[in-house]
C-alpha positions as semicolon CSV with decimal commas, in nm:
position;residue;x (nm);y (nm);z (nm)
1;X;0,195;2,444;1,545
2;X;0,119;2,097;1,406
3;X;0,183;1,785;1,660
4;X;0,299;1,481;1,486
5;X;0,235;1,129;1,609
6;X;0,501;0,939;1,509
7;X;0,412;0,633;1,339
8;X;0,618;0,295;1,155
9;X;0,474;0,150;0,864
10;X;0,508;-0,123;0,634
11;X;0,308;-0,111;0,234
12;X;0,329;-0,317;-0,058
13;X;0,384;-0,312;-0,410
14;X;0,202;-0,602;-0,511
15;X;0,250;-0,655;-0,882
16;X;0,039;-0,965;-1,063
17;X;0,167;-1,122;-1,402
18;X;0,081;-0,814;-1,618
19;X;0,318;-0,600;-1,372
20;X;0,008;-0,404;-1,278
21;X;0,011;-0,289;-0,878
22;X;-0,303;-0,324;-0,636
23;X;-0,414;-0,002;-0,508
24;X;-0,698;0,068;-0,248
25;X;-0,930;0,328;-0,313
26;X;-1,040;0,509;0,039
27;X;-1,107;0,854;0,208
28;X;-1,020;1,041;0,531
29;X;-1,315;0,977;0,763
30;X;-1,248;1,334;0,861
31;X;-1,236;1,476;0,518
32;X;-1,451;1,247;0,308
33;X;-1,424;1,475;0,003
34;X;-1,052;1,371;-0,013
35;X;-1,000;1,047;-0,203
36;X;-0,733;0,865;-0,321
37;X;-0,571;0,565;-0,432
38;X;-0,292;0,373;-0,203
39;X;-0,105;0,067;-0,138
40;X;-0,198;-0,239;0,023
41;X;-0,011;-0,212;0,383
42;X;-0,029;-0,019;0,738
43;X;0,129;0,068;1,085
44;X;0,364;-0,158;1,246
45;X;0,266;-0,328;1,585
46;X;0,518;-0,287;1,839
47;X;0,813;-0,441;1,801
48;X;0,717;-0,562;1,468
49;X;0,984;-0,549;1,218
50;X;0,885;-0,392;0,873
51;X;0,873;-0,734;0,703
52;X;0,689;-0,909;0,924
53;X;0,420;-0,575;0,923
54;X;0,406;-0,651;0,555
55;X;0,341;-1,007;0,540
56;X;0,077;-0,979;0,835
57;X;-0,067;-0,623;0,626
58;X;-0,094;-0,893;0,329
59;X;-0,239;-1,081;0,453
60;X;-0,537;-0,890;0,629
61;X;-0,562;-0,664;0,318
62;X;-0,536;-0,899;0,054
63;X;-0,578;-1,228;0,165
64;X;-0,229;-1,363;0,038
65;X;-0,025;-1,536;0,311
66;X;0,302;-1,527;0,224
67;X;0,643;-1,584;0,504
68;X;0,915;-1,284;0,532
69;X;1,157;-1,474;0,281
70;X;0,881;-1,429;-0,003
71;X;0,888;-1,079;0,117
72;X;1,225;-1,006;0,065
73;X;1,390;-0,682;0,140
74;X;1,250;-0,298;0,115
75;X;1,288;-0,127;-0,237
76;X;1,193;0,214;-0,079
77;X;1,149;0,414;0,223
78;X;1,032;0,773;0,290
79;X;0,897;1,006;0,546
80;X;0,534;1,172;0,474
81;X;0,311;1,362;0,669
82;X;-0,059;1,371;0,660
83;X;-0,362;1,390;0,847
84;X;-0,595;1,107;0,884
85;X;-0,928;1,114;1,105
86;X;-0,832;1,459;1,239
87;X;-0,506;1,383;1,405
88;X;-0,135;1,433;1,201
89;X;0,092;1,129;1,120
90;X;0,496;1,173;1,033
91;X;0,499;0,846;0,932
92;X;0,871;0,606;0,845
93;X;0,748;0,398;0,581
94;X;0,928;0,083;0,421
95;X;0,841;-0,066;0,075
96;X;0,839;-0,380;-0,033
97;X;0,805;-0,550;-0,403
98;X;0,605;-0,872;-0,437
99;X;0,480;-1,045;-0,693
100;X;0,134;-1,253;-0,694
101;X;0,308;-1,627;-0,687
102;X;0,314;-1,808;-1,021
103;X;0,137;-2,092;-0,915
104;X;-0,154;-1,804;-0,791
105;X;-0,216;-1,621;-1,152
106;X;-0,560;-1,543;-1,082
107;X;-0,554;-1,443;-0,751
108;X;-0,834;-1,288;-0,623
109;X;-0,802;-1,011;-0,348
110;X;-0,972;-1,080;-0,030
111;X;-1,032;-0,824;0,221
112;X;-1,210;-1,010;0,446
113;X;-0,924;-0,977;0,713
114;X;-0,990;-0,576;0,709
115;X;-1,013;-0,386;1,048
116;X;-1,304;-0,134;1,113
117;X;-1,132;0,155;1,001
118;X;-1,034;0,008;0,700
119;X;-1,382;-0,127;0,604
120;X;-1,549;0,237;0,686
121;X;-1,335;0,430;0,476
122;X;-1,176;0,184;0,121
123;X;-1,493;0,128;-0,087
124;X;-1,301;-0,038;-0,366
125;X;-0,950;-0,217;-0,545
126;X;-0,790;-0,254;-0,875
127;X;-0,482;-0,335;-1,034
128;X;-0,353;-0,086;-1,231
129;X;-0,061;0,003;-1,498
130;X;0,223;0,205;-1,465
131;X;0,064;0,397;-1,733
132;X;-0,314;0,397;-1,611
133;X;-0,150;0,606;-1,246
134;X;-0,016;0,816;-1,495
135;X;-0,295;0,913;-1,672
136;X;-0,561;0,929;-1,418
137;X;-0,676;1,210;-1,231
138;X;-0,732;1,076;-0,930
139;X;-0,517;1,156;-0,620
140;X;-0,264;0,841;-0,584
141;X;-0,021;0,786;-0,274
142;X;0,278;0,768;-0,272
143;X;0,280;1,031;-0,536
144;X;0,632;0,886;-0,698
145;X;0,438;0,563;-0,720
146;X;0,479;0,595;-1,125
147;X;0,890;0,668;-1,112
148;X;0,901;0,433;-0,847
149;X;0,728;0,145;-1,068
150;X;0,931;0,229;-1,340
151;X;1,278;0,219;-1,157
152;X;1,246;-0,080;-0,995
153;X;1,059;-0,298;-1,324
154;X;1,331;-0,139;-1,531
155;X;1,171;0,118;-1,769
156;X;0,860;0,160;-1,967
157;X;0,550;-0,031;-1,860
Protein backbone atom coordinates (compact mmCIF):
# COMPACT_ATOMS: atom_id res chain seq x y z
CA UNK A 1 0.00 0.00 0.00
CA UNK A 2 1.17 3.47 -1.05
CA UNK A 3 1.44 6.25 1.93
CA UNK A 4 0.61 9.65 0.79
CA UNK A 5 2.03 12.81 2.33
CA UNK A 6 -0.37 15.23 2.00
CA UNK A 7 0.82 18.33 0.58
CA UNK A 8 -0.83 22.22 -0.48
CA UNK A 9 0.44 23.85 -3.38
CA UNK A 10 0.28 26.91 -5.24
CA UNK A 11 1.68 27.07 -9.49
CA UNK A 12 1.45 29.55 -12.06
CA UNK A 13 0.44 30.12 -15.43
CA UNK A 14 2.59 32.82 -16.35
CA UNK A 15 1.71 33.96 -19.84
CA UNK A 16 4.08 36.93 -21.55
CA UNK A 17 2.66 39.16 -24.48
CA UNK A 18 2.66 36.34 -27.11
CA UNK A 19 0.30 34.26 -24.60
CA UNK A 20 3.10 31.72 -24.41
CA UNK A 21 3.41 30.00 -20.63
CA UNK A 22 6.85 29.49 -18.71
CA UNK A 23 7.53 25.98 -18.03
CA UNK A 24 10.53 24.47 -16.01
CA UNK A 25 12.24 21.66 -17.34
CA UNK A 26 13.46 19.20 -14.29
CA UNK A 27 13.72 15.47 -13.16
CA UNK A 28 12.98 13.29 -10.10
CA UNK A 29 16.28 13.12 -8.21
CA UNK A 30 15.13 9.59 -7.59
CA UNK A 31 14.29 8.73 -11.10
CA UNK A 32 16.52 10.94 -13.21
CA UNK A 33 15.44 9.21 -16.44
CA UNK A 34 11.98 10.84 -15.89
CA UNK A 35 11.79 14.37 -17.26
CA UNK A 36 9.35 16.74 -17.77
CA UNK A 37 8.16 20.09 -18.23
CA UNK A 38 6.09 22.05 -15.32
CA UNK A 39 4.89 25.25 -14.00
CA UNK A 40 6.56 27.84 -12.19
CA UNK A 41 5.17 27.33 -8.40
CA UNK A 42 5.47 24.90 -5.19
CA UNK A 43 4.25 23.77 -1.66
CA UNK A 44 2.57 26.11 0.57
CA UNK A 45 4.28 27.12 3.95
CA UNK A 46 2.09 26.73 6.78
CA UNK A 47 -0.56 28.75 7.07
CA UNK A 48 0.14 30.28 3.81
CA UNK A 49 -2.82 30.94 1.76
CA UNK A 50 -2.60 29.77 -1.98
CA UNK A 51 -2.10 33.34 -3.24
CA UNK A 52 0.30 34.43 -1.14
CA UNK A 53 2.33 30.75 -1.98
CA UNK A 54 2.11 32.02 -5.52
CA UNK A 55 3.35 35.41 -5.32
CA UNK A 56 6.28 34.29 -2.89
CA UNK A 57 6.77 30.90 -5.60
CA UNK A 58 7.11 33.94 -8.22
CA UNK A 59 9.03 35.36 -7.00
CA UNK A 60 11.82 32.76 -5.98
CA UNK A 61 11.26 30.98 -9.34
CA UNK A 62 11.06 33.71 -11.59
CA UNK A 63 12.21 36.69 -10.17
CA UNK A 64 8.88 38.75 -10.69
CA UNK A 65 7.56 40.35 -7.49
CA UNK A 66 4.24 40.91 -7.84
CA UNK A 67 1.38 41.58 -4.49
CA UNK A 68 -1.76 39.03 -4.16
CA UNK A 69 -4.12 41.64 -6.00
CA UNK A 70 -1.88 41.20 -9.27
CA UNK A 71 -2.41 37.61 -8.52
CA UNK A 72 -5.90 37.51 -8.59
CA UNK A 73 -7.99 34.49 -8.00
CA UNK A 74 -7.33 30.56 -8.94
CA UNK A 75 -8.48 29.48 -12.54
CA UNK A 76 -7.94 25.76 -11.58
CA UNK A 77 -7.46 23.29 -8.93
CA UNK A 78 -6.88 19.50 -8.90
CA UNK A 79 -5.63 16.63 -6.90
CA UNK A 80 -2.47 14.55 -8.38
CA UNK A 81 -0.39 12.05 -7.05
CA UNK A 82 3.20 11.40 -7.74
CA UNK A 83 6.37 10.45 -6.40
CA UNK A 84 9.19 12.79 -6.05
CA UNK A 85 12.72 11.88 -4.42
CA UNK A 86 11.35 8.46 -3.38
CA UNK A 87 8.53 9.46 -1.16
CA UNK A 88 4.55 9.87 -2.63
CA UNK A 89 2.77 13.31 -2.69
CA UNK A 90 -1.36 13.64 -2.96
CA UNK A 91 -0.95 16.99 -3.54
CA UNK A 92 -4.27 20.05 -3.51
CA UNK A 93 -3.05 22.28 -6.03
CA UNK A 94 -4.46 25.88 -6.92
CA UNK A 95 -3.81 27.72 -10.26
CA UNK A 96 -3.38 30.93 -10.93
CA UNK A 97 -3.24 33.09 -14.40
CA UNK A 98 -0.76 35.97 -14.65
CA UNK A 99 0.42 37.85 -17.14
CA UNK A 100 4.16 39.33 -17.44
CA UNK A 101 3.14 43.25 -16.62
CA UNK A 102 2.96 45.52 -19.66
CA UNK A 103 5.33 47.86 -18.55
CA UNK A 104 7.82 44.41 -18.15
CA UNK A 105 7.62 43.06 -22.01
CA UNK A 106 10.92 41.65 -21.96
CA UNK A 107 11.13 40.19 -18.83
CA UNK A 108 13.76 38.05 -18.21
CA UNK A 109 13.32 34.98 -15.82
CA UNK A 110 15.52 34.92 -12.88
CA UNK A 111 15.99 31.95 -10.83
CA UNK A 112 18.36 33.15 -8.68
CA UNK A 113 15.87 32.88 -5.65
CA UNK A 114 15.79 28.87 -6.30
CA UNK A 115 16.14 26.46 -3.24
CA UNK A 116 18.61 23.46 -3.38
CA UNK A 117 16.28 21.07 -4.56
CA UNK A 118 15.18 23.10 -7.18
CA UNK A 119 18.68 24.02 -8.49
CA UNK A 120 19.77 20.09 -8.40
CA UNK A 121 17.06 18.85 -10.36
CA UNK A 122 15.48 22.03 -13.29
CA UNK A 123 18.39 22.39 -15.76
CA UNK A 124 16.44 24.73 -17.98
CA UNK A 125 13.09 27.30 -18.96
CA UNK A 126 11.16 28.40 -21.90
CA UNK A 127 8.08 29.91 -22.87
CA UNK A 128 6.12 27.97 -24.91
CA UNK A 129 2.76 27.96 -27.18
CA UNK A 130 -0.32 26.39 -26.66
CA UNK A 131 0.53 24.67 -29.78
CA UNK A 132 4.38 23.89 -29.18
CA UNK A 133 2.89 21.57 -25.60
CA UNK A 134 0.89 20.09 -28.09
CA UNK A 135 3.20 18.97 -30.38
CA UNK A 136 6.10 18.02 -28.33
CA UNK A 137 6.97 14.81 -27.03
CA UNK A 138 8.16 15.59 -24.00
CA UNK A 139 6.33 14.69 -20.73
CA UNK A 140 4.48 18.10 -19.58
CA UNK A 141 2.62 18.56 -16.10
CA UNK A 142 -0.26 19.21 -15.59
CA UNK A 143 -1.10 17.03 -18.49
CA UNK A 144 -4.50 19.24 -19.35
CA UNK A 145 -2.06 22.12 -19.47
CA UNK A 146 -3.05 22.47 -23.41
CA UNK A 147 -7.17 22.39 -22.73
CA UNK A 148 -6.51 24.31 -19.83
CA UNK A 149 -4.61 27.17 -21.90
CA UNK A 150 -7.10 27.08 -24.35
CA UNK A 151 -10.23 27.45 -22.00
CA UNK A 152 -9.16 30.08 -20.10
CA UNK A 153 -7.39 32.41 -23.35
CA UNK A 154 -10.60 31.59 -25.14
CA UNK A 155 -9.82 29.18 -28.05
CA UNK A 156 -7.12 28.58 -30.52
CA UNK A 157 -3.62 29.80 -29.73
Amino acid sequence: MTVFTPRRAARVLLLDGADRVLLFHGWDPARPEHRYWFTPGGGLDPDESPTEGAVRELAEETGLRLTPDQIGQAVWQEVTEFPFDGRWYRQEQDFFLVRVPAERPAFEVDTAGFDQIERDSIDEHRWWSVADIERTDDRVYPTELPALLRRLLGGER
